[in-house]
MDAnalysis code that builds the backbone (N, CA, C; Angstrom):
import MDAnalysis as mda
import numpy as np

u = mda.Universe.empty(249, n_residues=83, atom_resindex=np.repeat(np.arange(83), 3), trajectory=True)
u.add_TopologyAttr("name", ["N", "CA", "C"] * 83)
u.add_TopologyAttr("resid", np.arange(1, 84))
u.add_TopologyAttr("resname", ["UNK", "UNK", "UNK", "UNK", "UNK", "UNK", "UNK", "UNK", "UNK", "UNK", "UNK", "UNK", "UNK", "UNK", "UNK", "UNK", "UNK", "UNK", "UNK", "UNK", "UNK", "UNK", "UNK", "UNK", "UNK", "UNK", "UNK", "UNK", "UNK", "UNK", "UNK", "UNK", "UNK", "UNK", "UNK", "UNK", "UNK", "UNK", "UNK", "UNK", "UNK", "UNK", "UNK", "UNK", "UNK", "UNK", "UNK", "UNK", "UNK", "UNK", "UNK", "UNK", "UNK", "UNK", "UNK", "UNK", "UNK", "UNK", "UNK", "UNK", "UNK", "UNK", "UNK", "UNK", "UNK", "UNK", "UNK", "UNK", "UNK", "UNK", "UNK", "UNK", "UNK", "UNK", "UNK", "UNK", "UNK", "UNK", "UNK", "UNK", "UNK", "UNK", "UNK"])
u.atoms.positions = np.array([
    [131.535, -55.311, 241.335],
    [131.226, -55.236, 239.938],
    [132.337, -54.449, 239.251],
    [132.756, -55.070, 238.089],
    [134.041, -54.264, 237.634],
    [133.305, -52.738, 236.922],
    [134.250, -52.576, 236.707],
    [133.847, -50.598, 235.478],
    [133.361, -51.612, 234.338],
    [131.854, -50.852, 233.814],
    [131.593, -51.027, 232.702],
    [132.216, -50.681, 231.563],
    [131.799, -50.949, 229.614],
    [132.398, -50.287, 228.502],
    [132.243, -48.915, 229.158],
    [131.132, -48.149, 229.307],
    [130.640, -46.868, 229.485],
    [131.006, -46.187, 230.978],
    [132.089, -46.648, 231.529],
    [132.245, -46.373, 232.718],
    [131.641, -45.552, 234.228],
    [130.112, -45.767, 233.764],
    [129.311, -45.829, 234.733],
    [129.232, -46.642, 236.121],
    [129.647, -47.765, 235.958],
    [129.484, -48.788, 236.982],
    [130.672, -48.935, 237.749],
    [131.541, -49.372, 239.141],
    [132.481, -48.871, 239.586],
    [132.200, -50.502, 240.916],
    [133.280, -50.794, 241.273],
    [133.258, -51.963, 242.032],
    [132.025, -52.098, 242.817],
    [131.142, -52.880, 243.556],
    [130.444, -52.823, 244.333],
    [129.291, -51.746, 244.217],
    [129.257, -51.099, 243.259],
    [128.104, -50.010, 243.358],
    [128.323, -48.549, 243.598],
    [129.709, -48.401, 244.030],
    [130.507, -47.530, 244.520],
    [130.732, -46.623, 243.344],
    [130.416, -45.434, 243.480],
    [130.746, -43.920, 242.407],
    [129.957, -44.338, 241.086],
    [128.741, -44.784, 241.475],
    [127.449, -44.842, 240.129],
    [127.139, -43.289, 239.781],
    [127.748, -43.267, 238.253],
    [127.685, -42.147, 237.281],
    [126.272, -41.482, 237.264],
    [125.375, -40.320, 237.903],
    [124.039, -40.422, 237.493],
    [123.816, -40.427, 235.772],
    [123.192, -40.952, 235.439],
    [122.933, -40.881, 233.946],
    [121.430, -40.508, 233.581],
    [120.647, -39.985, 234.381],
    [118.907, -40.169, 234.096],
    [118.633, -38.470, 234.801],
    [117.544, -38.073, 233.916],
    [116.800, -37.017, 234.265],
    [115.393, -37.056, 234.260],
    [114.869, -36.495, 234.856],
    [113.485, -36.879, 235.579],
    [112.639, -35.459, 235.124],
    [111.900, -34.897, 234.415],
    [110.747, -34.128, 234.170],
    [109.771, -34.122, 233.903],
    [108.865, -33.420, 235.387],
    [107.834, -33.768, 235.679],
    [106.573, -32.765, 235.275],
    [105.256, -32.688, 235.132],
    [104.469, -31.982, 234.267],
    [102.932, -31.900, 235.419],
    [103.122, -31.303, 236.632],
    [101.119, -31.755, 237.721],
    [100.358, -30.979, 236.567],
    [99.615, -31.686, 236.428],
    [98.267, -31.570, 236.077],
    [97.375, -31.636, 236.573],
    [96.040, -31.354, 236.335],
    [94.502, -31.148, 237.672],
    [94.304, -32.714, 237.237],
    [94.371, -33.233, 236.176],
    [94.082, -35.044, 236.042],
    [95.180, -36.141, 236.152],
    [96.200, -35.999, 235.367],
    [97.272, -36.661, 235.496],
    [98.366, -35.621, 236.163],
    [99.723, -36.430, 236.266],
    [100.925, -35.820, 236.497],
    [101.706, -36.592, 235.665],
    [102.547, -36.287, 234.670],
    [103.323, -36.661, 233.932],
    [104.586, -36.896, 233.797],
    [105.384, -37.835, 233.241],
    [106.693, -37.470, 233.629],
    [107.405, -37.858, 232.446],
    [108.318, -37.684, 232.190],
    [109.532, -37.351, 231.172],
    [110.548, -38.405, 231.504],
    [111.114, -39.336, 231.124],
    [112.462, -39.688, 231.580],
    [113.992, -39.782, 230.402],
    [114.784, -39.205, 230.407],
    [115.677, -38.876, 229.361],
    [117.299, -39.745, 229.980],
    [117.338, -40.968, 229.062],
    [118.840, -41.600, 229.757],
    [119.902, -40.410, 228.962],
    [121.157, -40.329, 229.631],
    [121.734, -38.977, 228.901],
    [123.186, -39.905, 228.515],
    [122.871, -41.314, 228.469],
    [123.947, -41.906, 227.608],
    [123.601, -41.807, 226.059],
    [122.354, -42.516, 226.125],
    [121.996, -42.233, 224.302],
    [120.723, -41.209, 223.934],
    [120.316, -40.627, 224.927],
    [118.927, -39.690, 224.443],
    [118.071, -40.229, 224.532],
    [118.160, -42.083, 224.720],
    [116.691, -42.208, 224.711],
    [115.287, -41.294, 225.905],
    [114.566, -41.438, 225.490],
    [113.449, -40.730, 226.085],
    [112.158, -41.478, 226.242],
    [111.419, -41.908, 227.648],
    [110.459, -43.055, 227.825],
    [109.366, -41.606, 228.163],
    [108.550, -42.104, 228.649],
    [107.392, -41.429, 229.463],
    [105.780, -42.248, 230.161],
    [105.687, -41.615, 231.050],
    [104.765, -42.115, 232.098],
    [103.685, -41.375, 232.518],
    [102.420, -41.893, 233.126],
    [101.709, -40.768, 233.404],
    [101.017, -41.426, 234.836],
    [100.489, -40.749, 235.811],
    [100.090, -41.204, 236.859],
    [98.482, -40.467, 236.946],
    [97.715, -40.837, 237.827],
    [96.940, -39.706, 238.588],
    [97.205, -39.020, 238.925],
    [96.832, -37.492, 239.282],
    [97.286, -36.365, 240.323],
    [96.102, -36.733, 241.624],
    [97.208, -36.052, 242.376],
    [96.350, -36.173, 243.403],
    [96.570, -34.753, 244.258],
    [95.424, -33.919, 243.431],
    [95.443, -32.216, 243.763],
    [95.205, -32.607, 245.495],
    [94.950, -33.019, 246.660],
    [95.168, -32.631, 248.029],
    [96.340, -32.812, 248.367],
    [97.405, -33.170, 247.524],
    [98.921, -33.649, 247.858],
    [99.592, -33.934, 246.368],
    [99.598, -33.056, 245.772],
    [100.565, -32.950, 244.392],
    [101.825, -34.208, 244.672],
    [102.520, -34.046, 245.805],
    [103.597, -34.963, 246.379],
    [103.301, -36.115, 246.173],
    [102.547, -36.644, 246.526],
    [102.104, -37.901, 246.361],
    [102.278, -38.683, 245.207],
    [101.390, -38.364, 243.646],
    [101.401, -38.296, 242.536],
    [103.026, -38.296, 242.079],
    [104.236, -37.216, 242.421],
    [105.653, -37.538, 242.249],
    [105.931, -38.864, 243.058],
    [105.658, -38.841, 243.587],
    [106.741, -39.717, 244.525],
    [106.238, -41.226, 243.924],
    [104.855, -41.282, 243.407],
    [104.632, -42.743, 243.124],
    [105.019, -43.011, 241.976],
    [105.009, -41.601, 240.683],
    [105.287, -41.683, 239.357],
    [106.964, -42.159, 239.493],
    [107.921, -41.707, 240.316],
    [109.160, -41.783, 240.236],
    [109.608, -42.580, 240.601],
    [108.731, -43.467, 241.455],
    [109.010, -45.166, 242.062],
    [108.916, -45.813, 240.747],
    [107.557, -45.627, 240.444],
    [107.234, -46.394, 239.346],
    [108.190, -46.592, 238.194],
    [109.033, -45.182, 237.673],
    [109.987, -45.113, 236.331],
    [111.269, -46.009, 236.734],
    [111.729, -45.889, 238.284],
    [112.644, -46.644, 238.946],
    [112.694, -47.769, 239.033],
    [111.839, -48.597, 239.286],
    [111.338, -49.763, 239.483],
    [110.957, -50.264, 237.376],
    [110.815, -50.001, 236.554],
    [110.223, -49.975, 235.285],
    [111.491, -49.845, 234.637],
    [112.551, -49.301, 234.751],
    [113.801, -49.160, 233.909],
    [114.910, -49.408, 234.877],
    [114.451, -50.152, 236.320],
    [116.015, -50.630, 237.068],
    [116.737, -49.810, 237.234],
    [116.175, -48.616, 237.317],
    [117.370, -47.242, 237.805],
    [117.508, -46.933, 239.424],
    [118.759, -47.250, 240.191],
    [119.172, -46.913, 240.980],
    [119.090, -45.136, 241.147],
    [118.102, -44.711, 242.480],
    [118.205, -43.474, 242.519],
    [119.381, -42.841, 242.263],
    [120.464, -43.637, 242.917],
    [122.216, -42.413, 242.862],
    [122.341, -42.630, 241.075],
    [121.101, -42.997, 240.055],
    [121.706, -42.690, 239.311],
    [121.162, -41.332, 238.473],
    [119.846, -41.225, 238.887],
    [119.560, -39.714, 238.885],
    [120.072, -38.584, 239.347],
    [120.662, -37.610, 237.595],
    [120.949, -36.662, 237.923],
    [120.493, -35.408, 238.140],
    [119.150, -35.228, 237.763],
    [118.353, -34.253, 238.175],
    [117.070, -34.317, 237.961],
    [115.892, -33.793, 238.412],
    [114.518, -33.547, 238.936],
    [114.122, -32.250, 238.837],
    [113.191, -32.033, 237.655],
    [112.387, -30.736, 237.840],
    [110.807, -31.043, 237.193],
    [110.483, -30.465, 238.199],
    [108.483, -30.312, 237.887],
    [107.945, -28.357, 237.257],
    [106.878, -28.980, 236.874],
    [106.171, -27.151, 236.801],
    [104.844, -27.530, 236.602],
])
């Protein structure tokens, strides 16, 4: 794949720019999440079940889900924080 306008993209997949941030919100009902592209600011959001015997769980499905929902290659996430 050649370099994109925004030179994110790089032959073959090779040196993908992260461009996405991930903030996450457990809650005792939902777990929430934040997603911010840091090319233009846009900002989506998602919400899952929690699942208080494994908080983990609840991330890991919310963050499939935003991945899978906006075609974001993990290497393109640049950072992850919960509270």
């Amino acid at each position: 794949m050649a370099q994109s306008d925004t030179g994110c993209r790089h032959q073959a997949g090779i040196g993908i720019r992260a461009l996405y941030r991930i903030g996450i919100d457990v809650g005792g009902t939902f777990t929430d999440f934040t997603l911010l592209r840091e090319t233009d600011g846009e900002v989506s959001y998602h919400k899952v079940a929690s699942t208080p015997h494994d908080p983990s769980q609840a991330i890991e499905h919310g963050i499939a889900d935003l991945l899978k929902m906006h075609r974001i290659a993990p290497a393109e996430i640049a950072h992850v924080g919960h509270g």
